[in-house]
GUSE-349785 format. One record per residue (C-alpha): residue in three letters; x, z, y. Coordinates in Angstrom, 1 decimal. Layout:
<nodes>
+------+--------+--------+--------+
: code :     xx :     zz :     yy :
+------+--------+--------+--------+
:  ALA :      X :      Z :      Y :
...
+------+--------+--------+--------+
</nodes>
This chain:
<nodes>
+------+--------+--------+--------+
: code :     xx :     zz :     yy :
+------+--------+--------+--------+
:  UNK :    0.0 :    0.0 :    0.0 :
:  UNK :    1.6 :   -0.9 :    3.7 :
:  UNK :    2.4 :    1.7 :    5.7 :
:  UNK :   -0.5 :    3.2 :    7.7 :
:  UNK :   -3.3 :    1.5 :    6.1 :
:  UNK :   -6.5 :    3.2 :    5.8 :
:  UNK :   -7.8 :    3.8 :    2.1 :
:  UNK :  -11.7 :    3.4 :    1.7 :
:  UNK :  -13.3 :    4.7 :   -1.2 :
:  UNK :  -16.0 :    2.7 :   -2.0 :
:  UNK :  -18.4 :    4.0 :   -4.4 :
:  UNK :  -21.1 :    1.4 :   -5.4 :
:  UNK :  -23.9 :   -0.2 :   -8.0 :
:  UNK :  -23.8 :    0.2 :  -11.5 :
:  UNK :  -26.4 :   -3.2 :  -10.9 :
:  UNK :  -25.4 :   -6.7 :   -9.7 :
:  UNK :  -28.3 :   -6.8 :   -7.7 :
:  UNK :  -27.7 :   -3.3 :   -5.6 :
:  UNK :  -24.1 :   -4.0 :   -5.3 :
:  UNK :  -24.6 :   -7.5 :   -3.8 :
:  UNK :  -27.0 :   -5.7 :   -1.2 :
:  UNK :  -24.3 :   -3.5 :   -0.2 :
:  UNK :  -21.2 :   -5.5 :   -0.6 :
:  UNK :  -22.0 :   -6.4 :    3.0 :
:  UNK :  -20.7 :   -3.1 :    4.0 :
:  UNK :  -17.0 :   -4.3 :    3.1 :
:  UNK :  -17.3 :   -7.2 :    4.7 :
:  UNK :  -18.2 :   -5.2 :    8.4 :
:  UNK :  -15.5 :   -2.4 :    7.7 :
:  UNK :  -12.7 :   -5.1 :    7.2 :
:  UNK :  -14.1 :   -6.7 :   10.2 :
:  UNK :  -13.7 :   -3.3 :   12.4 :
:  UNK :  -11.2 :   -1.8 :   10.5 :
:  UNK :   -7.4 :   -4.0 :   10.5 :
:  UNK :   -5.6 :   -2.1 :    8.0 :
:  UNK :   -8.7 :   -0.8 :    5.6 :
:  UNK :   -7.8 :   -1.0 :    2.0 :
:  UNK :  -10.4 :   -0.5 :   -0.8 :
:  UNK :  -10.8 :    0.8 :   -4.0 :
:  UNK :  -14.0 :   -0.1 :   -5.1 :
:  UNK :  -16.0 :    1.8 :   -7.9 :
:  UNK :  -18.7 :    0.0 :  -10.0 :
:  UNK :  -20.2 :   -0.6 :  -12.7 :
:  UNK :  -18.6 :   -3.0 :  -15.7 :
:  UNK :  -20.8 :   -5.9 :  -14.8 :
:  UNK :  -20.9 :   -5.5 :  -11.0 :
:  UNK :  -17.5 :   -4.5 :  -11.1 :
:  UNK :  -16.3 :   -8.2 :  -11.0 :
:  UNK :  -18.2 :   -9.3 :   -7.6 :
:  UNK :  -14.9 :   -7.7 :   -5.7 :
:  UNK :  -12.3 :   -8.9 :   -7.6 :
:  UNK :  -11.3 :  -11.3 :   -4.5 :
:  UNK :  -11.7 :   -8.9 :   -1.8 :
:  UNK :   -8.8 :   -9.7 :    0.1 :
:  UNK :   -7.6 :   -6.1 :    1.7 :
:  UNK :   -8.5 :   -4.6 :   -2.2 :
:  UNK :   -5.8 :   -2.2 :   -3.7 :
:  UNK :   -7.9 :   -1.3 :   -7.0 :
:  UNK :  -11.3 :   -1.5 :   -8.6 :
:  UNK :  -12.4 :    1.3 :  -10.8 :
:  UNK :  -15.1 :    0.4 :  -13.7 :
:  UNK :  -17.4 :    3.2 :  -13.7 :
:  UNK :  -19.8 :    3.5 :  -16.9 :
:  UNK :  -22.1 :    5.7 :  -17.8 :
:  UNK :  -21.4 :    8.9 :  -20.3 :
:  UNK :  -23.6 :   11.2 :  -21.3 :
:  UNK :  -23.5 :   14.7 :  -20.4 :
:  UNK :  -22.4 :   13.4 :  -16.9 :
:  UNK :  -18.3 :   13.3 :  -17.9 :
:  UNK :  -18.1 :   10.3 :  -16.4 :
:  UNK :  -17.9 :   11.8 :  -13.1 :
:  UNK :  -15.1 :   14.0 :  -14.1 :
:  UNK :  -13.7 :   11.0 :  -15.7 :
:  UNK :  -13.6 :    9.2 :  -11.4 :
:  UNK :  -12.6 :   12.6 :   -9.7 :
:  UNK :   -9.4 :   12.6 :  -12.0 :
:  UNK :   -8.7 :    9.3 :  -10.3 :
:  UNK :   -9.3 :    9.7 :   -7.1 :
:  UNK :   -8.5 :   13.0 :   -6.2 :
:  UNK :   -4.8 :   13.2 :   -5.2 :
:  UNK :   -5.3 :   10.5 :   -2.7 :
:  UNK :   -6.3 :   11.8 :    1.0 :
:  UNK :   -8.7 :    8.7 :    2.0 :
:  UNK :   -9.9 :    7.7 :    5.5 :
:  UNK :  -13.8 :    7.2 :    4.7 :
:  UNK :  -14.9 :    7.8 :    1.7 :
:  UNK :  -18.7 :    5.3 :    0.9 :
:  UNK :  -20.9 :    6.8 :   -1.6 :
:  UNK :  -23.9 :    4.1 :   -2.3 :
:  UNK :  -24.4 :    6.1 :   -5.6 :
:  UNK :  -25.2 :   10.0 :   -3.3 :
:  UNK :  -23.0 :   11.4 :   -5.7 :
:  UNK :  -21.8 :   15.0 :   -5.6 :
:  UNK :  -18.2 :   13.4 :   -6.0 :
:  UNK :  -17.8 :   12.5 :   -2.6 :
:  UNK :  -18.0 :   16.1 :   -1.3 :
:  UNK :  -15.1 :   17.1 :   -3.5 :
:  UNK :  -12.1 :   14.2 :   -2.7 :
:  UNK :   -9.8 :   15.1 :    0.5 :
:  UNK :  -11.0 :   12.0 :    3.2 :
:  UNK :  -11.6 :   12.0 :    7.0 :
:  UNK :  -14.7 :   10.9 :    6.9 :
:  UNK :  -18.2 :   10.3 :    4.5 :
:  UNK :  -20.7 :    7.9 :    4.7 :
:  UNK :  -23.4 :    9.4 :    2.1 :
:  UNK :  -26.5 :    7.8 :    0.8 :
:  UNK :  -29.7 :    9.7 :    0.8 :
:  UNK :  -33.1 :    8.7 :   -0.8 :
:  UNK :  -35.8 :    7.6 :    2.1 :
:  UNK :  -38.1 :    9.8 :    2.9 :
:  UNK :  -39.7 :    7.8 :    5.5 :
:  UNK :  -41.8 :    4.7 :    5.3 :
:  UNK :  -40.4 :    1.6 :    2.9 :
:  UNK :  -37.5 :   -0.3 :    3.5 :
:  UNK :  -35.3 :   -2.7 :    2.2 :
:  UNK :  -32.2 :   -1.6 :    0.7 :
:  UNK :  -29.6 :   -3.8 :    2.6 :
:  UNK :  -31.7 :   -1.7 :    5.7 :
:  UNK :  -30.6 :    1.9 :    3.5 :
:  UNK :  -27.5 :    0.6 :    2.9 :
:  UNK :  -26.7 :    0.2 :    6.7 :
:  UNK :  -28.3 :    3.4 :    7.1 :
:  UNK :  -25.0 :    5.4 :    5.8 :
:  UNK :  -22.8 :    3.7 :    8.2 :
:  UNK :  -25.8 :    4.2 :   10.9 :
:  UNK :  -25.8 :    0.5 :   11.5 :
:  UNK :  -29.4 :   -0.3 :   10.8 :
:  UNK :  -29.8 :   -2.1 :   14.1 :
:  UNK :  -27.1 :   -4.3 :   12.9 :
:  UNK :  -27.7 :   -4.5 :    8.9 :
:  UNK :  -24.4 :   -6.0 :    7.3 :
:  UNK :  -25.8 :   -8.7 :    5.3 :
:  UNK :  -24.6 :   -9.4 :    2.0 :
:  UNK :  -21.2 :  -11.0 :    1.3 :
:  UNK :  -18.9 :  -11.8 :   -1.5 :
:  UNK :  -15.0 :  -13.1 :   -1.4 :
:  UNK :  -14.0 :  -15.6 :   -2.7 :
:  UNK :  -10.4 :  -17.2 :   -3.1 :
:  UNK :   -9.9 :  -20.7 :   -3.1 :
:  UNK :   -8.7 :  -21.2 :   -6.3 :
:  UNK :  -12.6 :  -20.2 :   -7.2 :
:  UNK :  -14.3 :  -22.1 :   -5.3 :
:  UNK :  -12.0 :  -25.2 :   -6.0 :
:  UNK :  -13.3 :  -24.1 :   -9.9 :
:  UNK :  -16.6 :  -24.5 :   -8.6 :
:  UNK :  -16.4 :  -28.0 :   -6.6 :
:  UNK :  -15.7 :  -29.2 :  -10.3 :
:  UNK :  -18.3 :  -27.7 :  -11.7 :
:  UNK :  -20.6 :  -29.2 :   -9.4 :
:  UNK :  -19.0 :  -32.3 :   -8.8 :
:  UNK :  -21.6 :  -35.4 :   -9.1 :
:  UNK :  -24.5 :  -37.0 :   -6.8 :
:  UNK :  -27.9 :  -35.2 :   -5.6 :
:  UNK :  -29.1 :  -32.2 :   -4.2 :
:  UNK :  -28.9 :  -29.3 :   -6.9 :
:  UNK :  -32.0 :  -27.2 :   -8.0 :
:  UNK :  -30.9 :  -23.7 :   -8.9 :
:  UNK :  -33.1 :  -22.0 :  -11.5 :
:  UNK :  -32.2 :  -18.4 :  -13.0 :
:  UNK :  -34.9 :  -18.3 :  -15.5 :
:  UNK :  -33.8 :  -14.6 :  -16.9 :
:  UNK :  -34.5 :  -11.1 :  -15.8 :
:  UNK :  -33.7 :   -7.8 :  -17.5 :
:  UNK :  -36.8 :   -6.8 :  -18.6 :
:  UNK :  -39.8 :   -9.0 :  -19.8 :
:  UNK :  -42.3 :   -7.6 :  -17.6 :
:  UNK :  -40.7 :   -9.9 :  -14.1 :
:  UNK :  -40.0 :  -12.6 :  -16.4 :
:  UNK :  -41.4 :  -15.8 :  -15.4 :
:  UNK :  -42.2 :  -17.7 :  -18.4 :
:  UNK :  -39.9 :  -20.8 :  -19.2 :
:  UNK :  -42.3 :  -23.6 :  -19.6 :
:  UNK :  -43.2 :  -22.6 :  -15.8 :
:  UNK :  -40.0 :  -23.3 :  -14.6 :
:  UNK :  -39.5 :  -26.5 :  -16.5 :
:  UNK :  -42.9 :  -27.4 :  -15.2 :
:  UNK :  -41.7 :  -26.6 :  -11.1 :
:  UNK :  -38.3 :  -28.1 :  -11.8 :
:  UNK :  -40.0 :  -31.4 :  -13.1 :
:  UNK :  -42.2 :  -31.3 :  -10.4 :
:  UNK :  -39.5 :  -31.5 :   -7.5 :
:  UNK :  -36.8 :  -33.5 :   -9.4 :
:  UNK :  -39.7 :  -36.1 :   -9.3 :
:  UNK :  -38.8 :  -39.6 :   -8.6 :
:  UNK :  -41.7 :  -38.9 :   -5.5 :
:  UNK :  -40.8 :  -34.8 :   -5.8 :
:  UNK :  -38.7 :  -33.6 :   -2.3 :
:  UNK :  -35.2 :  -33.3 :   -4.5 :
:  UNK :  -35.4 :  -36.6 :   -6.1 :
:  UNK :  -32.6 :  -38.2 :   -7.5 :
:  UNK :  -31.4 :  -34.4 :   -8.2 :
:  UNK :  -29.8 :  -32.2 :  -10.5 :
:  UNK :  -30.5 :  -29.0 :  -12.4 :
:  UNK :  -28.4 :  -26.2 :  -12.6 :
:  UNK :  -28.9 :  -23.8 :  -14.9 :
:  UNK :  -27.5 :  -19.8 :  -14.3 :
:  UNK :  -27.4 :  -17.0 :  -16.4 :
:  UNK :  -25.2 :  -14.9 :  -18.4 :
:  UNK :  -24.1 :  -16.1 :  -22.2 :
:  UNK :  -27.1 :  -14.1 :  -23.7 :
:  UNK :  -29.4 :  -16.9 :  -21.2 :
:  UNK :  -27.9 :  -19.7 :  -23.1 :
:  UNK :  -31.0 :  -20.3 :  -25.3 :
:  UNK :  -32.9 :  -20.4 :  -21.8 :
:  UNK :  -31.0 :  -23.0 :  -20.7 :
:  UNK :  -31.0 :  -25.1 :  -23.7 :
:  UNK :  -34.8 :  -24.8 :  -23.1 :
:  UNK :  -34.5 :  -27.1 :  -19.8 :
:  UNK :  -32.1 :  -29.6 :  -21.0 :
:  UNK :  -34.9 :  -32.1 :  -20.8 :
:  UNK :  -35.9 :  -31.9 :  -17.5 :
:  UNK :  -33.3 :  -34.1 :  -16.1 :
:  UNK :  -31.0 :  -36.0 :  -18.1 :
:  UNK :  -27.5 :  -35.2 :  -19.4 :
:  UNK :  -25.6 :  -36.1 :  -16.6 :
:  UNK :  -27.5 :  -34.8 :  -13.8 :
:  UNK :  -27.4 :  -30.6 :  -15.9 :
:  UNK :  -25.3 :  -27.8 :  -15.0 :
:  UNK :  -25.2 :  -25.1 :  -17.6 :
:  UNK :  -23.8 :  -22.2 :  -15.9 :
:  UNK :  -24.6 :  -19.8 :  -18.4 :
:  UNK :  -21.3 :  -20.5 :  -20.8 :
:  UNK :  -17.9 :  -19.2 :  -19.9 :
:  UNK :  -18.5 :  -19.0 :  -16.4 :
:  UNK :  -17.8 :  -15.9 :  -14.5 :
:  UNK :  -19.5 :  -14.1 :  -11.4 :
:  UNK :  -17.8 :  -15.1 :   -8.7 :
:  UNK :  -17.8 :  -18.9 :   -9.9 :
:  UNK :  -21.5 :  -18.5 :  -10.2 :
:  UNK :  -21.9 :  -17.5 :   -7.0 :
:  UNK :  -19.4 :  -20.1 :   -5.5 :
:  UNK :  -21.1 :  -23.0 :   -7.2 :
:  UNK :  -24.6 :  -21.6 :   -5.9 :
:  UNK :  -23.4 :  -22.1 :   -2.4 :
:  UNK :  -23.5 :  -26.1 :   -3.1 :
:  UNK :  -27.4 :  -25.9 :   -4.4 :
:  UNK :  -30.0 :  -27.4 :   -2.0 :
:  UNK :  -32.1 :  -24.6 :   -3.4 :
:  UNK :  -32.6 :  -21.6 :   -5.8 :
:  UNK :  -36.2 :  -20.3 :   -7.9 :
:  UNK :  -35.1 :  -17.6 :   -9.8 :
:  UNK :  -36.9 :  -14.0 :  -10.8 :
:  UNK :  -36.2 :  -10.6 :   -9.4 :
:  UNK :  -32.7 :  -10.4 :  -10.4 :
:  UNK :  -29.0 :  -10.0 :   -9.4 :
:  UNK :  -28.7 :  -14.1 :   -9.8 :
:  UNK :  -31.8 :  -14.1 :   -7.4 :
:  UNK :  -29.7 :  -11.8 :   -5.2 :
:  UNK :  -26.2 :  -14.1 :   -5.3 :
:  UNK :  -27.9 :  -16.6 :   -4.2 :
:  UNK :  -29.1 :  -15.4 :   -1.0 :
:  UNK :  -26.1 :  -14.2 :    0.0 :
:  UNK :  -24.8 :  -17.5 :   -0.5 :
:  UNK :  -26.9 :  -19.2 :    2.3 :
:  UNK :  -29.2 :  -21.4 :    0.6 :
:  UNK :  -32.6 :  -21.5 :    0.2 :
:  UNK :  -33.5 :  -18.6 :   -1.9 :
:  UNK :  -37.0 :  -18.6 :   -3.9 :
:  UNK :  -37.8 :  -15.1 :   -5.4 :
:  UNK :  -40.3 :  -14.9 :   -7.9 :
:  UNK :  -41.8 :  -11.4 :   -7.7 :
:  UNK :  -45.2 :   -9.2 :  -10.2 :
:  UNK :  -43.5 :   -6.2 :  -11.3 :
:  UNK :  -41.3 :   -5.4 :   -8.7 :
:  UNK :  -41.4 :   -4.4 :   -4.6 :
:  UNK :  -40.1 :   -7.2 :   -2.1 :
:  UNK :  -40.3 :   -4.3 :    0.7 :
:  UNK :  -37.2 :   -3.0 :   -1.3 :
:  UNK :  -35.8 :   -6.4 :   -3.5 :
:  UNK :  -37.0 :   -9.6 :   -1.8 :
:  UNK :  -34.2 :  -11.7 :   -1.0 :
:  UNK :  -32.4 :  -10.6 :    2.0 :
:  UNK :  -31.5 :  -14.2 :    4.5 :
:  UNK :  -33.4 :  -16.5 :    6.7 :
:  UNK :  -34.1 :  -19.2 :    4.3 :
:  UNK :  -35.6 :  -17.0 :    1.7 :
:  UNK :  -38.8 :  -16.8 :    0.7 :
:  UNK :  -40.8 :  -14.5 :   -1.8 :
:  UNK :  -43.8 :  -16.2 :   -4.3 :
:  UNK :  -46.3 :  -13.7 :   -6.6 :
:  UNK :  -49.7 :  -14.1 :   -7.9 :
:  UNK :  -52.7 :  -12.6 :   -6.4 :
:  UNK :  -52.1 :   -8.8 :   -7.5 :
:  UNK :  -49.7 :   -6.4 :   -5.6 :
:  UNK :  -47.1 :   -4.9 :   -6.1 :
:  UNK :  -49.2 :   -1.2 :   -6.2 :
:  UNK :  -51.8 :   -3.2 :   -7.9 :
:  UNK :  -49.7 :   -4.0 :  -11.1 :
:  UNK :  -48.0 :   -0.6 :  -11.3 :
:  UNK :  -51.8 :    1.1 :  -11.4 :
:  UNK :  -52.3 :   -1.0 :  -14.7 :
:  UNK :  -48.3 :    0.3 :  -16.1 :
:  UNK :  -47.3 :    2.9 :  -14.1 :
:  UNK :  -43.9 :    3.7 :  -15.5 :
:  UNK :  -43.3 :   -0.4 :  -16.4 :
:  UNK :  -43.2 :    0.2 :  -20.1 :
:  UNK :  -45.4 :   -1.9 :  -21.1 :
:  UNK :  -43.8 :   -4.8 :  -23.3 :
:  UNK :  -46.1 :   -7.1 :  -21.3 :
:  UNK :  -45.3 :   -9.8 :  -18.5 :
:  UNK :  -46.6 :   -9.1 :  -15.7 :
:  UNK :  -45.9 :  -12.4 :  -14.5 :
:  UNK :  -48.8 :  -14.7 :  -16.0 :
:  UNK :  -50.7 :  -14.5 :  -12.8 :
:  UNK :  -48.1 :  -16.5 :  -10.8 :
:  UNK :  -49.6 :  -20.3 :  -11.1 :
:  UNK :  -47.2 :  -23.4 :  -11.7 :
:  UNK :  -48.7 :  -24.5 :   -8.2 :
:  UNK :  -48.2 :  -21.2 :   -6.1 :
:  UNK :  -44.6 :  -21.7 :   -7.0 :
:  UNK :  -44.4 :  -25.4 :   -6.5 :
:  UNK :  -46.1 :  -24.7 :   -3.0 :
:  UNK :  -43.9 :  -22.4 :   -1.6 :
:  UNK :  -40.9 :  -24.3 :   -2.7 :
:  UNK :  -41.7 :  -27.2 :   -0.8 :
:  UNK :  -42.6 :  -25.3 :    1.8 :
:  UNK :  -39.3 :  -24.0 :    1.6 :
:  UNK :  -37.7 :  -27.3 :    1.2 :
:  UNK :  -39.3 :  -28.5 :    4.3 :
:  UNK :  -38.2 :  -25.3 :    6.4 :
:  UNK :  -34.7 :  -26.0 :    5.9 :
:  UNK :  -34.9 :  -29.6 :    5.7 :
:  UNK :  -31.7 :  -30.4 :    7.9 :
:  UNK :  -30.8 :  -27.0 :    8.6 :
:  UNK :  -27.9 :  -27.5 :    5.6 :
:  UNK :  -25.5 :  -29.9 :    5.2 :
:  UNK :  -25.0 :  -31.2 :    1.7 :
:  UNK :  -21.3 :  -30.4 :    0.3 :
:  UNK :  -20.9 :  -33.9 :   -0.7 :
:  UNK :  -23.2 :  -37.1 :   -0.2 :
:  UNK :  -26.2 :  -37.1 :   -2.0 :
:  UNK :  -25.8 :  -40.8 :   -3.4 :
:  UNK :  -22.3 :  -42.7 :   -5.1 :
:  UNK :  -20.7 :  -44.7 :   -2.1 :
:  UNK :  -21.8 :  -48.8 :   -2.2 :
+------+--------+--------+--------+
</nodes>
């Protein structure tokens, strides 16, 4: 570490999704603070989102243990280290207990709803000035990604998974939506169809092969990491995807972000950005959780959200942003 850097210890998301919805914390305190170096805590499969952080000096995977050793386990680590600011996203009692300047704390809401890149700001007591989300990337990744997306078209992201069945939009839906606006008369003719996920999606994306033909598919749930993913979902035109971390990536990426939402609140989870937009059926959120009121039901709660309520609102969305991006390469081969 140079000499008179300031360590942060950044304590985050076990969850993709939460961690993307604070990372932009990071972003603001390297902004504002020159010589800030972070060690970032999270869990395995969020852990990987801040691999390229460029001012990083360590991540820390922190899993779960039960009988609560695991936070023993991170105190062992961090505790001979005197840190400048010390972020706890987690409200963990482990904050109160390392030698640092400063704390930044989360507590639960007590007041009305808000959306969690809204609490996040909260702990730096920015939340007139929210940090959106915001991943690093290096160049050699996003180089990985031009190839991956290399080809003709605007690109229609879909992330047809969720982790748990009950916000799980059903399959033959999305085919139905993507066939609809890869149309030869759809809004994204002449397009392409990417496909994200992680390997245990692959047998969703096998199931959309057919929508468009070889050459014109992206399968992005094989051997490709997080922060690829994300880099190649900067170069989509735009993303339909359920309440998920994917959903998540891709608005902090700047496109047009589609969130498919039953199950779930949007006060809390909708996608955070401009160009985002959320679609559900005709039931609320407090509607749905009067019917299954812990969500364990082994239901989907999803069957209410029409094929044309989607369609809709993505074209809508099309149109909204219709030459607000500039495509990352030209949409048909040079004559």
């Amino acid at each position: 570490m140079s000499r008179g850097a300031f360590p942060i210890l950044f304590i985050t998301s076990n969850r993709i999704g939460d961690a993307v919805l604070s990372s932009g914390l990071i972003k603001r305190l390297s902004d504002e603070i020159p010589n800030a170096r972070f060690t970032v805590v999270a869990g395995p499969v969020a852990a990987p989102l801040f691999e390229e952080v460029p001012t990083l000096d360590r991540i820390i995977e922190f899993a779960k243990a039960k009988g609560g050793g695991h936070w023993f386990d991170l105190w062992t680590q961090v505790r001979n280290k005197r840190w400048g600011l010390v972020v706890d996203l987690r409200g963990s009692g482990l904050s109160r207990f390392v030698s640092t300047r400063r704390r930044a704390i989360w507590r639960k809401n007590t007041g009305p709803p808000v959306h969690k890149v809204i609490e996040a700001a909260r702990i730096l007591k920015i939340e007139d000035d929210p940090a959106p989300p915001y991943i690093f990337t290096s160049e050699e990744t996003e180089a990985r990604a031009e190839e991956l997306t290399a080809g003709f078209g605007p690109i229609l992201a879909l992330a047809p998974a969720a982790n748990w069945l009950g916000k799980t939009w059903p399959l033959e839906r999305f085919s139905r939506v993507a066939m609809r606006l890869l149309d030869p008369e759809g809004p994204m003719k002449g397009g392409r169809l990417m496909v994200l996920g992680g390997p245990e999606d692959a047998k969703l994306a096998k199931g959309l092969r057919d929508v468009v033909m070889r050459n014109q598919f992206i399968n992005l749930t094989e051997d490709v990491d997080l922060l690829t993913a994300y880099a190649c979902l900067k170069r989509a035109r735009l993303f339909i995807g359920n309440d998920s971390g994917t959903m998540h990536l891709a608005a902090a990426a700047g496109i047009p972000t589609l969130g498919l939402f039953g199950p779930s609140d949007e006060q809390h989870y909708g996608p955070w950005g401009e160009q985002t937009r959320v679609a559900r059926g005709p039931r609320t959120y407090e509607q749905i959780r009067a019917v299954d009121p812990s969500f364990g039901q082994a239901l989907c709660h999803m069957m209410d959200l029409s094929v044309e309520t989607v369609g809709e609102a993505a074209e809508e969305l099309l149109a909204a942003t219709d030459g607000g991006r500039k495509p990352s390469m030209p949409e048909t081969p040079d004559a």
